[in-house]
C-alpha positions in Angstrom: 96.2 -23.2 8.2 94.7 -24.8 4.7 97.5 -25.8 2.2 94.5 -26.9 -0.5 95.3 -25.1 -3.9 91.6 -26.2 -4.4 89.0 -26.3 -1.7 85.7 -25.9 -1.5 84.0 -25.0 2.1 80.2 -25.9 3.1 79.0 -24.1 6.0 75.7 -24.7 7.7 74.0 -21.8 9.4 71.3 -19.9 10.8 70.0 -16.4 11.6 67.1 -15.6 13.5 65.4 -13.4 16.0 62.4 -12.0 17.1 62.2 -8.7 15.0 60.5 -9.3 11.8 61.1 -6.4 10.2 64.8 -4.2 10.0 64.9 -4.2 13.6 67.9 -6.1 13.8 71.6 -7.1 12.5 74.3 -6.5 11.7 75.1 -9.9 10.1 77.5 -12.9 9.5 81.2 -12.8 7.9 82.9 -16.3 6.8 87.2 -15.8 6.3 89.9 -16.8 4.7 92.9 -14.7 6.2 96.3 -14.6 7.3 95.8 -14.3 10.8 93.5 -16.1 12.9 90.5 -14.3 14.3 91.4 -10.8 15.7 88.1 -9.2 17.2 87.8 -6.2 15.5 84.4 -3.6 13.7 83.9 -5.6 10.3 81.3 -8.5 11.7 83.5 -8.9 15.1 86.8 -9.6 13.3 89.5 -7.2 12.3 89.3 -4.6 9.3 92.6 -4.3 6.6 92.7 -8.3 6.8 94.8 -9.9 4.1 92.6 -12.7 2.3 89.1 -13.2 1.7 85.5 -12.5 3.6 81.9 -13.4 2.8 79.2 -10.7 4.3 76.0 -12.2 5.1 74.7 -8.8 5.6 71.4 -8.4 7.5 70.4 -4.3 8.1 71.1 -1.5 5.4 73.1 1.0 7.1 72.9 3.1 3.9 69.3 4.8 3.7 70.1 5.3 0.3 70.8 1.8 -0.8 68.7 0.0 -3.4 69.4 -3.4 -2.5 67.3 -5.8 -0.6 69.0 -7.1 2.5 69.8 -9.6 3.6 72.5 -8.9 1.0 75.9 -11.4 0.6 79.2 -9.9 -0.7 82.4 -10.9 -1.4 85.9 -8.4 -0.7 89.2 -9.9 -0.9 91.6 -7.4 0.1 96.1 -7.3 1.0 95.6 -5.3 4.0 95.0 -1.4 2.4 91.2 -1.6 2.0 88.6 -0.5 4.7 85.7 -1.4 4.8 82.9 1.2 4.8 80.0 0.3 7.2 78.5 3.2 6.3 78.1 2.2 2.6 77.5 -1.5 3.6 80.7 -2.3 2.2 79.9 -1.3 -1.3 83.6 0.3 -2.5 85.1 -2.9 -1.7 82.5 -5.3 -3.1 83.7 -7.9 -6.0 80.0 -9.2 -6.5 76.9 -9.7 -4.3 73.1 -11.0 -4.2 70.0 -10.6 -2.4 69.3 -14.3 -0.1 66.1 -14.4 1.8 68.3 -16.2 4.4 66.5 -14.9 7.7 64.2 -16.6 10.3 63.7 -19.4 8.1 62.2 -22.7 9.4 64.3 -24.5 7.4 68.0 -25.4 7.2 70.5 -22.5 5.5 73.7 -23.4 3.8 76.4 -21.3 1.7 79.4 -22.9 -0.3 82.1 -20.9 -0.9 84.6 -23.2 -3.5 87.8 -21.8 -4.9 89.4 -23.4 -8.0 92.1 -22.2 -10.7 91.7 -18.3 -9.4 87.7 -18.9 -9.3 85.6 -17.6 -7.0 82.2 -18.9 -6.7 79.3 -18.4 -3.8 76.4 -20.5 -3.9 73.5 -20.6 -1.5 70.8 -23.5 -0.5 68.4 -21.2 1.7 65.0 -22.0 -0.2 64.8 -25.4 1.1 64.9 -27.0 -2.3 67.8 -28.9 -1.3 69.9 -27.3 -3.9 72.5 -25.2 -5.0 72.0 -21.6 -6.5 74.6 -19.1 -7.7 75.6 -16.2 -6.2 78.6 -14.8 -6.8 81.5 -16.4 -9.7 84.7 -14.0 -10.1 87.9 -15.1 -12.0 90.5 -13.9 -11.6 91.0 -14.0 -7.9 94.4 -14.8 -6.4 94.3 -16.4 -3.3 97.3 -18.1 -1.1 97.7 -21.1 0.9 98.4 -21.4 4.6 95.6 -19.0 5.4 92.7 -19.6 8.4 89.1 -20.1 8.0 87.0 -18.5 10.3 83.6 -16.9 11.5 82.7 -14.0 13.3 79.3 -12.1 13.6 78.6 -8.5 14.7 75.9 -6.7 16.6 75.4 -2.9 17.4 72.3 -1.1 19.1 70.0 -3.5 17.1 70.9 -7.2 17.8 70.3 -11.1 16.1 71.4 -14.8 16.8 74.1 -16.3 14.3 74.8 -19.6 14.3 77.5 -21.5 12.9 76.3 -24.9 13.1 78.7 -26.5 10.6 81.9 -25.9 8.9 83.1 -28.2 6.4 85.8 -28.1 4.0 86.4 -30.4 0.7 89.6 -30.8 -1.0 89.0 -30.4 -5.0 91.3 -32.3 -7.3 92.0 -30.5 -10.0 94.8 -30.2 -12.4 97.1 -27.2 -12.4 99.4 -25.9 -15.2 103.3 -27.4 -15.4 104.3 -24.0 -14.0 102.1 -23.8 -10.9 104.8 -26.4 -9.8 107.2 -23.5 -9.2 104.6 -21.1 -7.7 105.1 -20.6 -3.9 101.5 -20.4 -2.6 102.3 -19.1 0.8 103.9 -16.1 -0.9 101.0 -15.1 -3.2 99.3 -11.6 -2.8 95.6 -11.5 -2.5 94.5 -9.8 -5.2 91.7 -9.9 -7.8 92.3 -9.0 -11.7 89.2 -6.9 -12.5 88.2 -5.2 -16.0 86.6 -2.9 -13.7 87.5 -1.2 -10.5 85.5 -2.4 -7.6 84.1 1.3 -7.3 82.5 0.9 -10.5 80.3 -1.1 -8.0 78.8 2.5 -6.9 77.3 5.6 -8.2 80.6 7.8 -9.0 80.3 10.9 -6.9 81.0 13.2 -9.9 78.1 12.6 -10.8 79.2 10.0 -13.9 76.9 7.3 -14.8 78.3 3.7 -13.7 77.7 0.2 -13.6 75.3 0.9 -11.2 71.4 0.5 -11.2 69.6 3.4 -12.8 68.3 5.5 -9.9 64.7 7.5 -10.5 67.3 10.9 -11.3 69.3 8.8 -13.6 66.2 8.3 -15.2 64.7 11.2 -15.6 68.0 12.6 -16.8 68.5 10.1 -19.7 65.0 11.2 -20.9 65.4 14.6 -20.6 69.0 14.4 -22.8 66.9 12.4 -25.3 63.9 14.9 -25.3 66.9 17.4 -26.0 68.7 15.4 -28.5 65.2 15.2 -30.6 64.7 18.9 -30.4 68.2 19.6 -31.5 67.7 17.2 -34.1 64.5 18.5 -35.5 65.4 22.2 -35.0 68.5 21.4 -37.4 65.9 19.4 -39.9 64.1 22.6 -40.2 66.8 24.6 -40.6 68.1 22.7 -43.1 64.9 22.2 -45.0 64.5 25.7 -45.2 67.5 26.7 -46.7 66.9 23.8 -49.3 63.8 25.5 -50.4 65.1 28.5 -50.6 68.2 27.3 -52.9 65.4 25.7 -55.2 63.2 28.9 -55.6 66.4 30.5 -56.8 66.9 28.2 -59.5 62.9 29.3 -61.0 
């Protein structure tokens, strides 16, 4: 178990095999949990974990998807929360990005640090020996005296994932007087939001979200603008009209 308030892990990896194309997966999951690994549907561990995962997500199970896979996401989750294969995890997301992280010739690193309730994801895939940002969420409540794992999952279509390294950094930072009489162990993983991580997806009702504008979305907003400037003028002539008319009377 990892008693760091602070830490900050570095893992080298790789994933490779001999489909170029989406002929393979599923992907790669990093953890921070309760328990130790339990082999289980989400990547080859359990699913209602308590504590943190990293997805390094390699096949779009979701046709309808407009991301570009590989895809990385974060979930942190207190046990209630599935997650939906179906959706590629999308309900439960906190944050994501797109990482050409596949079949490269080169070697692939992630850090995942976590600092004063920050979250932050970086990746070094592009061989430029540097680190790029991927996810950074505050607000993210996370207790000590979890485990740090991997796990990887394959279904009909299949992939190589290797862990090659797993390192872990203590950071020294300073901490508030009254973190001193915090328990850690006892803390609730949790994540304070200003939006609900559904917002992540379009809203079934058909309500517009934080989403990316869809080709319907589109066209919609245009048509309610090409509506809006009908209304708008139809009203103008109206109005003009009845202006004239006022003004004749007054001849």
């Amino acid at each position: 178990p990892c008693f760091l308030k602070d830490w900050e892990l570095h893992v080298h990896f790789r994933i490779h095999g001999a489909d170029k194309k989406n002929l393979h997966g599923d992907g790669l999951a990093l953890w921070y949990t309760q328990e130790r690994l339990v082999p289980g549907p989400v990547f080859g561990s359990k699913d209602n974990f308590h504590g943190l995962a990293i997805f390094l997500d390699t096949y779009p199970n979701d046709e309808a998807t407009e991301r570009m896979f590989p895809y990385i996401s974060a979930m942190v989750n207190n046990g209630s929360l599935t997650y939906d294969h179906s959706k590629d995890g999308r309900w439960t997301e906190l944050a994501g990005c797109t990482a050409d992280l596949r079949n490269q010739n080169h070697d692939t690193f992630l850090a995942v640090r976590y600092s004063r309730g920050r979250l932050t994801v970086m990746t070094d895939v592009e061989d430029k020996n540097e680190w790029k940002n991927c996810i950074d969420i505050a607000g993210v409540q996370l207790p000590t005296g979890y485990f740090f794992g991997a796990s990887a999952g394959t279904g009909d279509l299949s992939d190589n994932h290797d862990i090659i390294s797993m390192k872990l950094f203590q950071l020294m930072v300073e901490h508030p007087l009254e973190d001193e009489t915090v328990d850690w162990t006892k803390i609730e993983p949790s994540v304070s939001l200003l939006k609900s991580p559904k917002d992540n997806v379009d809203d079934p009702t058909g309500n517009f979200r934080s989403g990316p504008l869809t080709g319907w979305k589109v066209f919609l907003l245009l048509l309610c603008a090409l509506l809006g400037i009908i209304v708008c003028a139809v009203v103008g002539a109206v109005v003009f009209q009845k202006r004239q008319e006022r003004n004749k009377r007054f001849y």
